[in-house]
C-alpha positions, -999 to 999 in steps of 0.1 A, spaced: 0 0 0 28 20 10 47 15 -27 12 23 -46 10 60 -27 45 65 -34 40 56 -69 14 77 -71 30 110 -55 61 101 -83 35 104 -109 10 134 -96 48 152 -93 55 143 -128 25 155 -144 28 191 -123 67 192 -138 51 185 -175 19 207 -172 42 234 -156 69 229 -187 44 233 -216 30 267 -196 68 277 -194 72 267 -231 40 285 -245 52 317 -220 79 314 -244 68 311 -278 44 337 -265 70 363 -255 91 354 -285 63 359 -311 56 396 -287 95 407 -297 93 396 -334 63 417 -333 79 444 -314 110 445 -339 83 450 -371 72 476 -356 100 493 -350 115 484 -387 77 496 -399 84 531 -377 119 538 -392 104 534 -426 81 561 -421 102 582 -404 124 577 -438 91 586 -460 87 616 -443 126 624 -446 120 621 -481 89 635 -483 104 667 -465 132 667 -490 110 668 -519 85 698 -510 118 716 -506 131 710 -541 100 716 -558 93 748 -534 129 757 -549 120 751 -585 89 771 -578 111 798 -569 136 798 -593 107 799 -616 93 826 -608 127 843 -611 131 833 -643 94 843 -653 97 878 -639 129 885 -658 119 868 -690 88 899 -686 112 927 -686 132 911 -716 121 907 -749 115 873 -761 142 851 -771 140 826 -795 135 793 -784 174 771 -789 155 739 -795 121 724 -800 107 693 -798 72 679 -817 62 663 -785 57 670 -749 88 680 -733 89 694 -701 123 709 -691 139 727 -660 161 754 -669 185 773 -644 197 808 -652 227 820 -634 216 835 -608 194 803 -597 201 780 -570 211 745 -585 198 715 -568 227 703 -541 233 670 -551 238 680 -588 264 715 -580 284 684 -569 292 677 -606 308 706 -605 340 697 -584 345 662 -610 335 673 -640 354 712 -644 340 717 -679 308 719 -665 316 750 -641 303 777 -664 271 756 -676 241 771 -674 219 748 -666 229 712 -643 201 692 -643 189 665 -668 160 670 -694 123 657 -679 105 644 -710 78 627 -688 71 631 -653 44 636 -625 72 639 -599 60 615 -581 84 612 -546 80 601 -512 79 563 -522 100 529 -511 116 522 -544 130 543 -569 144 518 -601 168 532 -628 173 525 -660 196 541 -684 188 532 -724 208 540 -754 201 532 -789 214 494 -800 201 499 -837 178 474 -849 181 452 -810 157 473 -787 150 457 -750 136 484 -735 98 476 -735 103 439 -729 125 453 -698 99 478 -684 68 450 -692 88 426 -671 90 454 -644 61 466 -642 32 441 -652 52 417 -619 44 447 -597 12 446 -579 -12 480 -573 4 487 -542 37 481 -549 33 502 -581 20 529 -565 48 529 -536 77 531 -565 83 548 -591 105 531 -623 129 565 -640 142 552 -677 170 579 -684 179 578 -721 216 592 -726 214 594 -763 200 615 -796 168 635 -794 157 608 -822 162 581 -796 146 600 -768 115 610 -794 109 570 -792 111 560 -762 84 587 -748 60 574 -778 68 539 -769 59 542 -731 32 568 -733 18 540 -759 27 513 -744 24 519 -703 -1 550 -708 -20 542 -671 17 541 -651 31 577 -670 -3 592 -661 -3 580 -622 39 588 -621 49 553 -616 73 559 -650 92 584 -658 113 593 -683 145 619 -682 175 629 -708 210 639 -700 222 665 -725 253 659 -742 269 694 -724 274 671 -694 295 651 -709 338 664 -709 345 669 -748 362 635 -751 329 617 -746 308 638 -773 308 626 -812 305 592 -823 341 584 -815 331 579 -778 309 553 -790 335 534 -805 360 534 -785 359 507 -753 374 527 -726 348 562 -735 325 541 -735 326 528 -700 333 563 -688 301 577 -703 282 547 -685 296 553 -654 284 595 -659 252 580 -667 246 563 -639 256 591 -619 233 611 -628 206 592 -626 213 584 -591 212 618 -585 179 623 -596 162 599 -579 180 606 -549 155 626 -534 123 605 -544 124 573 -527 142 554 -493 159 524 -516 175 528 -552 174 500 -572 201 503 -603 190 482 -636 195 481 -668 172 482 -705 181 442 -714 166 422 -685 133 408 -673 128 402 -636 116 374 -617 77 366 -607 70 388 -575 103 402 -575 94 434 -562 82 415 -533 107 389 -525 129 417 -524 108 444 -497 107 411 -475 144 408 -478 155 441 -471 127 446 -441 142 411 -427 174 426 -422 180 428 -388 206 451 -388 205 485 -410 243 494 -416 248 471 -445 264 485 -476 242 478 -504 225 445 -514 229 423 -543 198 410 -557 220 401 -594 257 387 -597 261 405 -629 277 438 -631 254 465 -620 223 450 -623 204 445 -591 223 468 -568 200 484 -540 215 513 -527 197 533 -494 190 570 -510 208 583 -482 239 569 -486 236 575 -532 260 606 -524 286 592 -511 289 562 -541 286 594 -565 311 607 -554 337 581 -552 325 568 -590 328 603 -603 368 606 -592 379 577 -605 348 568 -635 384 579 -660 401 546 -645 379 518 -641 341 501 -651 316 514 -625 304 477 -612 348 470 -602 344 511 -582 317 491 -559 342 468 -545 370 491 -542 350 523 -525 339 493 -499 375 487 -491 376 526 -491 349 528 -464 350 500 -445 385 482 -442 411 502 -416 444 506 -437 466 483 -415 436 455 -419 446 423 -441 425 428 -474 422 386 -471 404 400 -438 385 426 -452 369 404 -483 355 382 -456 338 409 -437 327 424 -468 311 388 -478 291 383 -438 284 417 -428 287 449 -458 274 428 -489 241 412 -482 234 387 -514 200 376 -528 199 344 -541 186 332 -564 189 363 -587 158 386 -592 170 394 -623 181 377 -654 202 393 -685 188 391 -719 201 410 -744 227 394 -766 238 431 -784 258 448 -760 253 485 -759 286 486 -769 287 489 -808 298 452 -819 302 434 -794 280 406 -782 272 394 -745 259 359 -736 263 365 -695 233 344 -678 226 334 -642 207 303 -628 170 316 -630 
């Protein structure tokens, strides 16, 4: 009798320590689920905050182009007319500076790097087609020259676009910068007011033009097209300055390029990744292995990569400048580089695999030459 109530307490005692786990356990989960939630709203607050940054940023451009316009208006009243330098047979809506004017911040920068361009009147690219839309998550780039009869473009910006869904359309906005002839430019705004009529009219596309005075005198004329190395150099000025434009219009920059479709719900596999991020100093984020394709940058930091690509865009391709302005920045000068490429791989460089984006043209923009580069898709 004695052995059956001890038995008995042994297993009364057993069933308290198992009840008494599985509350300790659900306490748990139940505090652990609490801090996830806690941490998305916190990553959900800094985002706002960042919108509003933006947002802030933007009303005080356009209150100085406002401004400046005005200026110009009021003298252009006490002048006589001028005639007009050029003139286009469709919409073209373009920001001039006079002399006087304040320029835009991030684009008197260009000033410093590119001397030729110190007594320019006007430092700002051409708007063809724009609702400035700003304030948003995503800005994507896309710089487009003419390849002749081999034209990507509107397979590129239907791949964008028609994998975006309402939301995430109307919380980016996709800016195609053509850095070529007016006749080039003339088609690509028929093309997209054609073919993506319902994104131009709600600002989700844009499209800008970089005159040719931006570029120094060895990158004008045809030779700059022929030759390998001018060729590079003018890519790396035109990604510049379209990373200078959207700057101001969204918290992420996403670089692409006009000969590559993305991946079914790209756009958002990769807000999930970047809100999963745990930690916000990361470097940029590599959602493509080839070249410059795929590179989110944070807006705030687009200055600082600017910069470094404009003093040395005379000595390298812009995608090799990413690796060395990271040993710039984040490697201390007495630090083994074997050292430094490791920490550049597990905490500056955050990689997406697979790829969100996959390369198709075969026609390099490059006159002659042919590309075949592919990734696992």
């Amino acid at each position: 009798m004695k052995t059956k109530n001890v038995n008995l307490l042994f297993a009364f005692v057993a069933v308290l320590l198992f009840c008494f786990s599985c509350f300790c356990i659900s306490k748990i989960n139940q505090t652990s689920n609490q801090l996830i939630n806690c941490r998305n709203h916190i990553l959900e607050f800094k985002e706002n905050i960042l919108h509003l940054k933006n947002k802030s940023e933007n009303n005080r451009q356009n209150l100085v182009q406002v401004l400046n316009q005005m200026k110009h208006e009021i003298t252009q009243i006490a002048k006589p007319a001028l005639p007009r330098l050029r003139h286009y047979q469709f919409e073209r809506k373009v920001t001039t500076w006079s002399d006087n004017e304040i320029f835009p911040n991030r684009f008197e920068s260009l000033k410093i790097f590119l001397p030729h361009l110190r007594t320019a009147e006007k430092i700002y690219p051409d708007i063809a087609a724009s609702r400035g839309k700003a304030g948003v998550s995503f800005a994507l780039g896309i710089t487009t020259i003419n390849r002749g009869n081999h034209t990507y473009l509107k397979q590129t910006l239907t791949s964008i676009l028609s994998r975006m869904t309402l939301e995430e359309e109307k919380d980016s906005v996709v800016i195609v910068s053509v850095a070529d002839t007016d006749d080039y430019l003339k088609s690509v705004v028929d093309m997209v007011k054609t073919k993506f009529k319902r994104q131009v009219q709600f600002g989700s596309l844009e499209v800008i033009s970089i005159p040719t005075h931006f570029y120094p005198n060895i990158l004008q004329g045809k030779e700059a097209f022929e030759d390998l190395e001018s060729w590079q150099m003018k890519q790396a000025l035109d990604f510049c300055i379209l990373m200078l434009y959207a700057q101001p219009k969204a918290t992420y920059y996403l670089q692409l390029e006009d000969d590559i479709i993305a991946r079914n719900m790209y756009f958002t596999k990769m807000k999930e990744f970047v809100n999963s991020l745990t930690s916000k100093n990361w470097f940029y984020i590599e959602f493509s292995v080839l070249g410059f394709i795929g590179k989110l940058f944070r807006s705030k930091d687009l200055l600082d990569f600017v910069h470094f690509f404009l003093m040395f865009y005379n000595v390298k391709p812009i995608d090799l400048l990413l690796d060395d302005i990271f040993l710039m920045k984040m490697c201390h000068w007495k630090e083994p580089l074997k050292s430094c490429k490791q920490r550049q791989k597990e905490v500056g460089i955050h990689q997406y695999r697979p790829s969100l984006f996959q390369h198709v043209g075969t026609q390099s923009s490059f006159p002659g030459r042919k590309q075949y580069l592919k990734v696992r898709f």
